[in-house]
C-alpha positions in Angstrom: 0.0 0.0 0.0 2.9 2.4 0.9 4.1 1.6 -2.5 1.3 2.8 -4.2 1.5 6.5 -5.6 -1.9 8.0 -4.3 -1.3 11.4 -6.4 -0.3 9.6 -9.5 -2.9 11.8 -11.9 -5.8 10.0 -13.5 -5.0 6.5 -11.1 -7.4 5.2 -8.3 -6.1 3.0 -5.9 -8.8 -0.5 -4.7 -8.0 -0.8 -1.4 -9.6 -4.4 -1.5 -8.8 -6.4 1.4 -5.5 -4.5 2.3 -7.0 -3.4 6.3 -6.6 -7.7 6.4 -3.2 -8.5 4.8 -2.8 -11.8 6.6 -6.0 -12.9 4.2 -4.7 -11.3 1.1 -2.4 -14.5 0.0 -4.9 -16.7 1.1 -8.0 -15.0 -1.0 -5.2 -14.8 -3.9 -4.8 -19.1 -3.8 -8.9 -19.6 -3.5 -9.8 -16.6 -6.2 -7.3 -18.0 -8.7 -8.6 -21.8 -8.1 -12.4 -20.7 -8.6 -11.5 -18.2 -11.3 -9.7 -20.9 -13.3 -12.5 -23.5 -12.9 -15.0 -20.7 -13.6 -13.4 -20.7 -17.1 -13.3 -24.6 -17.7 -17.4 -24.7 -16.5 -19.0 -21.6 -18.4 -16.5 -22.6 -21.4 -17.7 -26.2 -21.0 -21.2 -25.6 -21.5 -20.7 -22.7 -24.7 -19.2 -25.7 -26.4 -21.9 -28.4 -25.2 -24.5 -26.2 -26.3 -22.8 -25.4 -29.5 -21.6 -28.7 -30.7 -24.5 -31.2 -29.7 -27.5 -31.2 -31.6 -29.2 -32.2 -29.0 -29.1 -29.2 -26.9 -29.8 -26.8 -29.9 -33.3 -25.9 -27.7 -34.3 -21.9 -26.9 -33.1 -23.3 -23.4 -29.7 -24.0 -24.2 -29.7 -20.7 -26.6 -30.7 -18.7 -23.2 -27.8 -20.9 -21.4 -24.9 -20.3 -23.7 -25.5 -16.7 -23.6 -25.9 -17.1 -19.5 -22.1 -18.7 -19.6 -20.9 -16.3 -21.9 -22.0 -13.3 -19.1 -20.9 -15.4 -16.4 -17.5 -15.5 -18.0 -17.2 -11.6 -19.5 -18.4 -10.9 -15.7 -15.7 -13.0 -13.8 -13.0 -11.4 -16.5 -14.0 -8.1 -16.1 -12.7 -8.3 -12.5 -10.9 -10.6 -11.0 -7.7 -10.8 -12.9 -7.3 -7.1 -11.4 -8.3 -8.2 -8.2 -5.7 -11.6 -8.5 -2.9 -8.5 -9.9 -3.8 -6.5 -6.7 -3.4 -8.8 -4.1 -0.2 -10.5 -5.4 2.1 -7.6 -4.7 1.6 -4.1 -2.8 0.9 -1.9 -6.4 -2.9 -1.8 -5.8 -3.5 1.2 -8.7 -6.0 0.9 -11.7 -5.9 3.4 -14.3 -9.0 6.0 -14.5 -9.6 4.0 -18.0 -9.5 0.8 -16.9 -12.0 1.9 -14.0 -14.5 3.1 -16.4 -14.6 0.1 -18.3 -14.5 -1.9 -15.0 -17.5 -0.1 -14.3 -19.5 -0.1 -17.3 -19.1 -3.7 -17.7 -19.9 -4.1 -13.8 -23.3 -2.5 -14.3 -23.5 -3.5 -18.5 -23.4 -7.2 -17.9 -25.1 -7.4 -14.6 -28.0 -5.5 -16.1 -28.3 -8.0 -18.8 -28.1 -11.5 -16.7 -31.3 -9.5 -14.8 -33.1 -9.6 -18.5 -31.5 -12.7 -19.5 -32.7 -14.5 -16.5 -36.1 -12.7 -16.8 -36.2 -14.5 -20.3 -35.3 -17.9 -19.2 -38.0 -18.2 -17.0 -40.5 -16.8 -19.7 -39.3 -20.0 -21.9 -39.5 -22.2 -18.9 -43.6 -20.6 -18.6 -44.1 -21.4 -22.0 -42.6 -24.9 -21.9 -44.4 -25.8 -18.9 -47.8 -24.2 -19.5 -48.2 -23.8 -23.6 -46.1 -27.5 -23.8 -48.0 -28.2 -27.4 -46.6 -24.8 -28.8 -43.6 -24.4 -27.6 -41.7 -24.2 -30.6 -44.0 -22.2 -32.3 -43.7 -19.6 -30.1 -40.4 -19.7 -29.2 -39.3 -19.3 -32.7 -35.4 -18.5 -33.4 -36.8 -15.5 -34.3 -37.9 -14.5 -30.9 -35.2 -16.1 -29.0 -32.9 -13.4 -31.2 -35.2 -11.0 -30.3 -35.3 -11.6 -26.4 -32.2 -11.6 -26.2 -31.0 -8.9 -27.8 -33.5 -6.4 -26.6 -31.5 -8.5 -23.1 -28.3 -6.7 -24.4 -29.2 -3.7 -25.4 -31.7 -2.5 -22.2 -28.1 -3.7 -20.1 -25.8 -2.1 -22.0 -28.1 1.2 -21.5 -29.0 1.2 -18.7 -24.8 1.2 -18.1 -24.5 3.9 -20.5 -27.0 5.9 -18.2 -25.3 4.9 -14.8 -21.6 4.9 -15.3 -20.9 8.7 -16.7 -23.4 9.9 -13.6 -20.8 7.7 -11.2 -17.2 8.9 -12.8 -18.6 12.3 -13.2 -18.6 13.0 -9.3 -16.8 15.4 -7.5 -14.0 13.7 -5.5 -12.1 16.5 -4.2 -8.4 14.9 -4.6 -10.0 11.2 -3.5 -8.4 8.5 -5.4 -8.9 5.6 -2.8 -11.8 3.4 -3.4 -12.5 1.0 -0.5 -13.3 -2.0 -2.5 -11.6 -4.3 -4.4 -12.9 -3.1 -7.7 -14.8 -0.1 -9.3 -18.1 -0.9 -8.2 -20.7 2.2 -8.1 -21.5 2.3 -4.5 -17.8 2.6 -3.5 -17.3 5.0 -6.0 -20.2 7.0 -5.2 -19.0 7.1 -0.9 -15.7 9.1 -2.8 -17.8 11.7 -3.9 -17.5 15.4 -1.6 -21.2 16.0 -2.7 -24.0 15.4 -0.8 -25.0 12.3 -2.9 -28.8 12.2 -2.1 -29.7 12.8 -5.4 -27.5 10.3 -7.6 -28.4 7.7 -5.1 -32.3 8.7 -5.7 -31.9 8.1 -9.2 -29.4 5.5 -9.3 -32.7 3.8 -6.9 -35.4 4.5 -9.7 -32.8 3.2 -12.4 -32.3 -0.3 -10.1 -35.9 -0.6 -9.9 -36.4 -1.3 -13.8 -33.5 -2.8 -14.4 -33.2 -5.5 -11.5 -36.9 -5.6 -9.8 -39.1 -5.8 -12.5 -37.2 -8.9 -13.9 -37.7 -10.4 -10.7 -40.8 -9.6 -10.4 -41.9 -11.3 -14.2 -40.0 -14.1 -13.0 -41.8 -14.0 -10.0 -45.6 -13.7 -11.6 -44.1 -16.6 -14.3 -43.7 -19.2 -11.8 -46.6 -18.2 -9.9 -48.1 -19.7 -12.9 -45.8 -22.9 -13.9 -46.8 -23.6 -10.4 -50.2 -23.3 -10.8 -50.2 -25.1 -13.9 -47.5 -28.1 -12.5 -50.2 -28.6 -9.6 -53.0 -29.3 -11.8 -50.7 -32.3 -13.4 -52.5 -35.3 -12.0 -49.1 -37.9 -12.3 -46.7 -37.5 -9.3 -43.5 -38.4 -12.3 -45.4 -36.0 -14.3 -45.1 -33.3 -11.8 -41.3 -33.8 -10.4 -40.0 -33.9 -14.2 -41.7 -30.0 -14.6 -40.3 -29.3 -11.7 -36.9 -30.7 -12.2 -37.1 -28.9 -15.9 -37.4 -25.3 -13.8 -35.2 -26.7 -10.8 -31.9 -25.3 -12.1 -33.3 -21.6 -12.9 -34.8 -20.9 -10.1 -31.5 -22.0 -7.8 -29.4 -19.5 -10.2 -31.9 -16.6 -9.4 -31.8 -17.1 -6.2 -28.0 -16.8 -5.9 -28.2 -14.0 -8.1 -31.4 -11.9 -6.7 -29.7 -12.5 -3.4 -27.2 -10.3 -3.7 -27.7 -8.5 -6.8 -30.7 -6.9 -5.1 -28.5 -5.7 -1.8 -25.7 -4.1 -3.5 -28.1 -1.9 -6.3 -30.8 -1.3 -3.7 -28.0 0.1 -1.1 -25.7 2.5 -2.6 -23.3 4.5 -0.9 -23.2 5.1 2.7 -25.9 2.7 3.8 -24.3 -0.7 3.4 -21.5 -2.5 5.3 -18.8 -1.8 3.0 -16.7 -5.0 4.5 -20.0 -6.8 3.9 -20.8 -5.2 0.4 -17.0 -6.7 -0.6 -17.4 -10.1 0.0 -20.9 -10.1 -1.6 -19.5 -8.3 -4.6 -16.7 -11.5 -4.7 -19.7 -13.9 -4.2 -21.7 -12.6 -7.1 -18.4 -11.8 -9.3 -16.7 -15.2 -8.5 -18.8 -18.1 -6.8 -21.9 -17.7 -8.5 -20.5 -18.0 -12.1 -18.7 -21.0 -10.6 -21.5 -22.7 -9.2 -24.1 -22.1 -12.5 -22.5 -24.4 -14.6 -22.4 -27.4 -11.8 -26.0 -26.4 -11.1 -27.1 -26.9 -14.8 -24.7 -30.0 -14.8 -25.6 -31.8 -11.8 -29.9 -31.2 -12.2 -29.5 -31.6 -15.9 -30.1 -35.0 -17.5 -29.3 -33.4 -21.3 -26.3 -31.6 -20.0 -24.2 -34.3 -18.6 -25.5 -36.8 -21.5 -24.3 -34.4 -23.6 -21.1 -34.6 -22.1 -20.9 -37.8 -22.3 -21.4 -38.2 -25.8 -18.9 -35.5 -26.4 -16.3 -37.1 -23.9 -17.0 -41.1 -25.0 -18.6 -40.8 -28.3 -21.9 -41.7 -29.6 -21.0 -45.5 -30.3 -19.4 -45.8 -26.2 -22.8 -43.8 -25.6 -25.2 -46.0 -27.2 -23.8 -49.0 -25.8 -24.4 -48.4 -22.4 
């Protein structure tokens, strides 16, 4: 830290987890283990999804892209973060904290959507089974997901220049471990009542109303899974939205605390390590998740793994 030139024009310096040094080597071995098998998971399921034909479903369309955010999110981050806490320079360039921050809020904004999306396709498959793939044409699944895209990238657009554009009065050192809008925002010399207002009303379209869709959307694959008379009948629907709804979870659960509570009023030790669970454990874990629950996915890998002949026989 003593290393790091705090009035070097243009630099911020993340702070991160330097008040708890003794933790700093040990975060750096767990980080690096669960960033690299981060990688080999997302990665793993582009290519399943890519090169079976079995999995060429909306689902797996919605998935790839899922992985692909999980692994654009995870890069955006924590090779700084590993960089940081492997020596004592713990500067980012003003640059590089821009673009760590538009991607921060960009990508985020868009899993909101994209999971908003999967769980229309999981409504449709459960409740409209006999038109399925009528309605969820390529054609829409395109469509869905690039409106997905572009409503995230947007609402970045509309978030990050309000952030950077802050009055810091000389402050350069962000008590995080990345350039995350809350920490930024507790930098400025401002009375921040207003940016926080808006940043609130911004939040709300961009991360409650998904969860509320996906909310009213399995209020009714419930509804309509109850009225299945077969218990097998029942467990497979369920199983089918298992998956999804153990991925929002993760994600709602802290997605929701960190843009709901912006600047001063959150537990900035807290706020980090639920930053480093959504940027780092949850992309880790949705892959597994989808693996584990997901009799297509792992056949899938078997046949890619084995073959189809080694497949068939068994």
């Amino acid at each position: 830290m003593d290393g790091a030139n705090e009035s070097t024009q243009g630099n911020f310096i993340l702070l991160g987890f330097s008040d708890n040094p003794h933790l700093e080597g040990i975060l750096f071995v767990v980080i690096l283990t669960a960033y690299l098998l981060t990688l080999v998971g997302n990665t793993t399921i582009i290519l399943l999804s890519r090169l079976d034909p079995h999995l060429h479903t909306p689902m797996y369309f919605f998935l790839t892209h899922l992985s692909f955010l999980d692994l654009s999110f995870t890069t955006s981050s924590i090779p700084q973060l590993l960089y940081n806490l492997s020596g004592r320079d713990k500067t980012i360039s003003y640059t590089g904290c821009a673009i760590q921050l538009f991607l921060f809020l960009a990508l985020g904004g868009v899993e909101c959507l994209l999971l908003a999306v999967m769980a229309y396709d999981r409504f449709v498959a459960i409740c409209k089974p006999l038109h399925y793939m009528a309605i969820m044409s390529p054609c829409l699944c395109l469509a869905l997901v690039s409106v997905a895209w572009g409503c995230g990238v947007a609402n970045s657009l509309a978030m990050s220049p309000i952030t950077l554009h802050l009055p810091r009065c000389g402050h350069h050192s962000v008590d995080h471990f990345l350039c995350e809008m809350p920490a930024l925002i507790r930098l400025a010399c401002v009375n921040t009542a207003a940016i926080e207002g808006t940043v609130f009303v911004l939040a709300v379209g961009i991360v409650l109303s998904p969860l509320v869709f996906i909310l009213v959307s399995y209020g009714h694959i419930v509804r309509a899974v109850l009225s299945i008379r077969s218990s097998s009948g029942r467990h497979k629907a369920f199983n089918t939205c298992g998956s999804h709804l153990t991925v929002v979870s993760l994600f709602y659960g802290n997605i929701v605390y960190m843009y709901m509570q912006p600047g001063n009023s959150a537990s900035q030790d807290q706020g980090k390590f639920l930053t480093l669970f959504y940027n780092i454990v949850t992309p880790l874990l949705n892959p597994l998740i989808y693996t584990l629950r997901n009799k297509e996915v792992k056949g899938a890998l078997r046949r890619l793994l084995l073959g189809d002949r080694e497949v068939k026989k068994e």
